[in-house]
C-alpha positions in Angstrom: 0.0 0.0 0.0 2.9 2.6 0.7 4.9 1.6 -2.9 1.3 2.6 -4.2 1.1 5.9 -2.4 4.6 6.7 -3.8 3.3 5.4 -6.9 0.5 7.8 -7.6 2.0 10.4 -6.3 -0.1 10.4 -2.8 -3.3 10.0 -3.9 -3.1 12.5 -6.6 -2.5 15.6 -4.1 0.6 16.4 -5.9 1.4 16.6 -8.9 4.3 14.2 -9.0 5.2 11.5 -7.6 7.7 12.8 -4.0 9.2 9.6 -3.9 10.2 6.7 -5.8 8.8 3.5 -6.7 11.1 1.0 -6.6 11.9 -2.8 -5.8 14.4 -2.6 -3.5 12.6 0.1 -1.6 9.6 -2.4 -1.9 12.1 -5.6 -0.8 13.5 -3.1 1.9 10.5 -2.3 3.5 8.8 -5.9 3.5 11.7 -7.1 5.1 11.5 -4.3 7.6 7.8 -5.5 8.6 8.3 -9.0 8.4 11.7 -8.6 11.2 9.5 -6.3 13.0 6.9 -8.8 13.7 9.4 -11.9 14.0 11.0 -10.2 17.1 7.4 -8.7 18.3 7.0 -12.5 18.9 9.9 -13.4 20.0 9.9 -10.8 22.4 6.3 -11.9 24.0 7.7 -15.7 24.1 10.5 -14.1 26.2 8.1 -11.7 28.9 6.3 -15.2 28.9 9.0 -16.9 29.9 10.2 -13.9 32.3 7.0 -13.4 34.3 5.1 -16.3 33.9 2.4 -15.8 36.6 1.9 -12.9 35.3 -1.8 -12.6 32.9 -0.9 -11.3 29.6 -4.3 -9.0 29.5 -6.0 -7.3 32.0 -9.4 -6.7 30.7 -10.9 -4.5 32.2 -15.4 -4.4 32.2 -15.4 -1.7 29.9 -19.2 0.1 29.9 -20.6 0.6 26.7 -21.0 4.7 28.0 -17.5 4.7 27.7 -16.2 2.8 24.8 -19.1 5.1 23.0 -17.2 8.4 24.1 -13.6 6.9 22.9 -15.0 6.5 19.7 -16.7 9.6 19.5 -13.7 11.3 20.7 -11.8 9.3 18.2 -13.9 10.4 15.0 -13.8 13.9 16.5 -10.2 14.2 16.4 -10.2 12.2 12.7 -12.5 14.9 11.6 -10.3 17.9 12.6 -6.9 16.7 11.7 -8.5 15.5 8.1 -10.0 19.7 8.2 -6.2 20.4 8.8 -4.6 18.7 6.3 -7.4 19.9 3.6 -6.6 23.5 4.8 -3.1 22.7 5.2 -3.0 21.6 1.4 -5.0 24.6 0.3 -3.5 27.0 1.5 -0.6 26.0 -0.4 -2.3 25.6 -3.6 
């Protein structure tokens, strides 16, 4: 999904394309997530192994009052930094 951001020039906003498209940039950063997520796992085998009375989630009883204002106060703040970016990119028009 990034190359194709680079690709297009992000999403058409610009006229041309910031950055480049290429294979080893593609190579580069699939590697990049795939050893990111290798030692995420290796690194909760190893907190298992450390602390292993310890419960890997606390879940908490989360009220449905509250879960609806985090998500109300997460569009909210969507909405106004997507306002910011439109202004942001008109202003430089």
């Amino acid at each position: 999904m990034i190359e194709t951001t680079q690709l297009t020039g992000v999403w058409r906003i610009y006229r041309s394309s910031y950055w480049l498209f290429d294979a080893d940039n593609l190579l580069a950063n699939t590697a990049g997530a795939l050893l990111g997520a290798v030692l995420a796992g290796l690194l909760s085998a190893l907190r298992r192994r450390i602390y292993p009375d310890r419960p890997q989630s606390v879940s908490p009883r989360i009220i449905v009052a509250r879960r609806l204002t985090g998500m109300v106060c997460d569009g909210l703040a969507m909405v106004l930094l997507g306002t910011a970016v439109a202004v942001a990119v008109a202003s430089n028009a």
